[in-house]
C-alpha positions as CSV (number, residue, x, y, z in Angstrom):
1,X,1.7,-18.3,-40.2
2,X,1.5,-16.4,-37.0
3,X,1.4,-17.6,-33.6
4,X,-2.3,-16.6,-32.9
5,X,-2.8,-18.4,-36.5
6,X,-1.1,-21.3,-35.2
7,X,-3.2,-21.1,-32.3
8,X,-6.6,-20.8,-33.9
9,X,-5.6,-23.8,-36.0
10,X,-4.8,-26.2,-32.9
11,X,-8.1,-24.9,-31.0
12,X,-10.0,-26.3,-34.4
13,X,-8.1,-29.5,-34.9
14,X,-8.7,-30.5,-30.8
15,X,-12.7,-29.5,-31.3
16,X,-12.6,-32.0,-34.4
17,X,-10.5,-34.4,-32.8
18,X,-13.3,-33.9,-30.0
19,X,-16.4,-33.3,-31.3
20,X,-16.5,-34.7,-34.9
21,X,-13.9,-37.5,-35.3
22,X,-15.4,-40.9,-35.2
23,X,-13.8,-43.8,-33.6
24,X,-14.1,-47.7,-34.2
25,X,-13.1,-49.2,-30.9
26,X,-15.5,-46.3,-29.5
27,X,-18.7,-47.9,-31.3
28,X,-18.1,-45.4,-34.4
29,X,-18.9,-42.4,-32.2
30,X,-17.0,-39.3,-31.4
31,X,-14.9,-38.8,-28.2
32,X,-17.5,-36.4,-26.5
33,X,-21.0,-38.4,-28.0
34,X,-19.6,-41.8,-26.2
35,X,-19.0,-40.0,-22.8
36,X,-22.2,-38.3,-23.3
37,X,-23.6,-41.9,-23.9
38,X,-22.7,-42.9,-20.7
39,X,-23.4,-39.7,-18.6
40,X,-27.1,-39.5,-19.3
């Protein structure tokens, strides 16, 4: 694997970790739709 692989993999896994993954203490919702829960 190359560095720019390695790269593009990270950027993916912090958008999941983001955008997708789903956490219990967080009322099963993702990162970003709890603090838009809050922001509108």
């Amino acid at each position: 694997m190359t560095r720019k692989q390695a790269v593009e993999e990270i950027k993916k896994y912090i958008h999941w970790y983001n955008n997708e993954r789903i956490q219990k203490k967080l009322g099963y919702l993702s990162p970003i739709q709890y603090r838009l829960k809050f922001t509108n």
